[in-house]
N, C-alpha and C positions, 0 to 999 in steps of 0.2 A: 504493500500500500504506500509505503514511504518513498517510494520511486516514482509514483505519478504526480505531477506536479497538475496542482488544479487549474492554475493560468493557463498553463498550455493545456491541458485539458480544455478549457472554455474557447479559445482562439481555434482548435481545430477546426478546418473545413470536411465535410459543408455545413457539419453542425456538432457537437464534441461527444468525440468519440474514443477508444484507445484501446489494443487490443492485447492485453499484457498475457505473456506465457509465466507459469509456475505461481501464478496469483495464489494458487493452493499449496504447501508443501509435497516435492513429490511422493513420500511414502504418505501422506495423509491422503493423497489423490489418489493412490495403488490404492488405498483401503475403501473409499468409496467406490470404483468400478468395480471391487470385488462383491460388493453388498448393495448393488442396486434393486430397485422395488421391481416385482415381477409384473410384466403386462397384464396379468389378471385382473389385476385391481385397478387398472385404468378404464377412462369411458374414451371410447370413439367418437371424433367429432368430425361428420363428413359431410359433404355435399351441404355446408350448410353457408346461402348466403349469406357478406357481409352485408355494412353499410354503405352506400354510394355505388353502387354494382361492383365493389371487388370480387372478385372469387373467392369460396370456400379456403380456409386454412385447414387441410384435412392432414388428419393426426392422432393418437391417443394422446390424455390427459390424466395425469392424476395432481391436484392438487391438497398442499400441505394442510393441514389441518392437527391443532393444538390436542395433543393426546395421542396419534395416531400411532402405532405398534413401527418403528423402524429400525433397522441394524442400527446398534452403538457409532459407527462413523457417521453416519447421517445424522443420528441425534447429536453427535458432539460437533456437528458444520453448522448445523440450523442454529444450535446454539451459541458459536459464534457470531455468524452473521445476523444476530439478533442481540448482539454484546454492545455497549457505548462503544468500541473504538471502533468497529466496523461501523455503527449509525453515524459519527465524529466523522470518521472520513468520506462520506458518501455526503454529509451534508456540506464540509467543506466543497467538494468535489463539483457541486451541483449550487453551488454559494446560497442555502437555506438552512432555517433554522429550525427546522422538524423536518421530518418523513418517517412515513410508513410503508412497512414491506410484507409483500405475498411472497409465496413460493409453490414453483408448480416444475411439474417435470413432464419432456415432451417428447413420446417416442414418436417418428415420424417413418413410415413402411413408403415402399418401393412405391411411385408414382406422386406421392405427397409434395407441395409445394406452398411456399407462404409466399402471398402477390404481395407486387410493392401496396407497403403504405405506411403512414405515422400511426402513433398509438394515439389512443383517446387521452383528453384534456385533462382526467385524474389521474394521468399517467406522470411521473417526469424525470423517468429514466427508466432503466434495468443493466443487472449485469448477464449477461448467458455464460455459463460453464459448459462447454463443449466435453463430451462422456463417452467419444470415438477415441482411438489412437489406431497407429500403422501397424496393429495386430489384426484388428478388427474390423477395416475401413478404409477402401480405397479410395486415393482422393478424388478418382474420374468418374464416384459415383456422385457425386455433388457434396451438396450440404452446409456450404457455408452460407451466414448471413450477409448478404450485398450490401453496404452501404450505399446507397444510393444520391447524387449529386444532379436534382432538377434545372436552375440554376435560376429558380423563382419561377417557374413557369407555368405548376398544378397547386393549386390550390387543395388543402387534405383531403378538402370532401370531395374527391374525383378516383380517379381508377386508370392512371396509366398504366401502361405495361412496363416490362424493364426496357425495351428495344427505344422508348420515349426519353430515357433519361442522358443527361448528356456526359456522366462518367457513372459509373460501377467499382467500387473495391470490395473484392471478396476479403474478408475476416478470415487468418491463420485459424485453423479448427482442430489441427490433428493433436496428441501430447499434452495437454493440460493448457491448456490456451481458454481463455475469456473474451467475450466482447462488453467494455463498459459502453453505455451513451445515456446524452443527458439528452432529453424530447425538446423538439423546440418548432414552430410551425412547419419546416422544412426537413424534419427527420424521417426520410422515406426510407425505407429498408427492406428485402425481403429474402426468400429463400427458392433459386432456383427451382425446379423438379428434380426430384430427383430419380436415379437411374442405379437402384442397387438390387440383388439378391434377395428373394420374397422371405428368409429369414433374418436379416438385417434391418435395422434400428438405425435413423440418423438421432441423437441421444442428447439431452440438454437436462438442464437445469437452470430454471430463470429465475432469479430475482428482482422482480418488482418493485419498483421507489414510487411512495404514492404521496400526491400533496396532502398534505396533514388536515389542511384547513378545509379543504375539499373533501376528505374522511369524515372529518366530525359533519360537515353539511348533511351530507347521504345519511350517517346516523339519528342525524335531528329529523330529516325529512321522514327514515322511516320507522321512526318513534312516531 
C-alpha cells in the first residue's frame, strides 16, 4: 500500500487507476487460491439486461455476507480489508473521509463478457484481485479488465462498444496482480469475451468502495 502514491494515483489518465502486483503477500495469496469458495454456492447471472441497452454481465456471483462459513485465509483477508489501515489508505487514495465496502466474488465461464461501462453513482471505486495464474490460465483466453479511454465522447448512460473507444489498456491479471480505480464520470471499463475451456473460471475478487453519505441515504430511504 505504501508504494502507491495517491497524487499520482488521482493524475492518472483517463481516470485513476493503478494496477499493482503482490498487493497480497505471496504465501498469503498461495493460501487463498488454495481455499476458494466452491461454484455451488454461487447464483448465475445471465442474459440479464442492463441499464441504457448495455449487455448482460453474465457470470456466477457469490457475494460476502457477515457470518458466512469461509476457509480461515478468506476470513483472515476480509478481515483485513475491513481493518482502519486498509479503510486509511483507500480513503487517502480516493481523497474522502469515509467509505464503505462490499465484497463479492466473480466466477466468469467460457463465452462471459463485461460490456464497456462506469459503475453506478454509489459506486467510487473498487479494487479486483485477479485468482488466475500461469498454472491455471492462459493469457489468449482473455480476461483482463480494459481500461477504457472515451476521450469525452459517451456520456454513462449510453452503450458503446469497445471498437468506439479511442485507447484500450488491458490490466496485468496473471500472478497476484490487482486492478485499483477510483469512478469518476468517465471511468469506462470492461471485460472482453472470453474464449477458455468449458471447465475454466476467469476468477476475481472485488472490492467495492461505497460513498458513505450515499449509504446512510439508501438506509434512511428504506427505513
Amino acid at each position: 500500500m505504501n508504494d502507491i502514491d495517491p497524487v499520482d494515483f488521482r493524475e492518472k489518465d483517463p481516470f485513476p487507476w493503478t494496477n499493482p502486483q503482490h498487493f497480497i503477500s505471496p504465501d498469503r495469496y498461495a493460501q487463498l487460491l488454495t481455499s476458494m469458495p466452491d461454484i455451488s454456492s454461487f447464483q448465475g447471472f445471465f442474459g440479464k439486461q442492463r441499464k441504457h441497452g448495455q449487455a448482460s454481465h453474465d457470470r456466477f456471483v457469490l457475494e460476502y455476507e457477515d457470518g458466512m462459513p469461509l476457509p480461515k485465509p478468506w476470513e483472515d483477508f476480509i478481515g483485513e480489508l475491513r481493518s482502519k489501515t486498509y479503510r486509511d489508505f483507500v480513503c487517502r487514495l480516493l481523497d474522502v473521509r469515509q467509505v464503505r465496502f462490499r465484497f463479492h466474488w466473480h466466477y466468469t465461464p467460457n463465452g462471459g463478457e463485461v460490456s464497456p461501462h462506469c459503475d453506478s453513482k454509489g459506486k467510487i471505486g473498487s479494487q479486483i484481485f485477479y485468482l488466475n495464474t500461469t498454472n491455471d490460465w492462459d493469457p489468449s483466453w482473455g480476461g483482463e479488465t480494459v481500461v477504457l479511454d472515451d476521450a469525452g465522447k459517451f456520456p454513462p448512460e449510453s452503450a458503446p462498444a469497445f471498437e468506439d473507444f479511442v485507447e484500450e489498456i488491458p490490466a496485468a491479471t496473471a500472478d497476484n496482480r490487482s486492478l485499483l480505480f477510483g469512478r469518476r464520470g468517465n471511468s469506462w471499463h470492461g471485460v472482453r469475451k472470453i474464449n477458455c475451456p468449458e471447465d475454466r473460471y476467469r476468477k476475481v475478487f472485488i472490492v467495492v468502495f461505497e460513498d458513505y453519505r450515499a449509504c446512510l441515504l439508501y438506509t434512511s430511504d428504506a427505513a
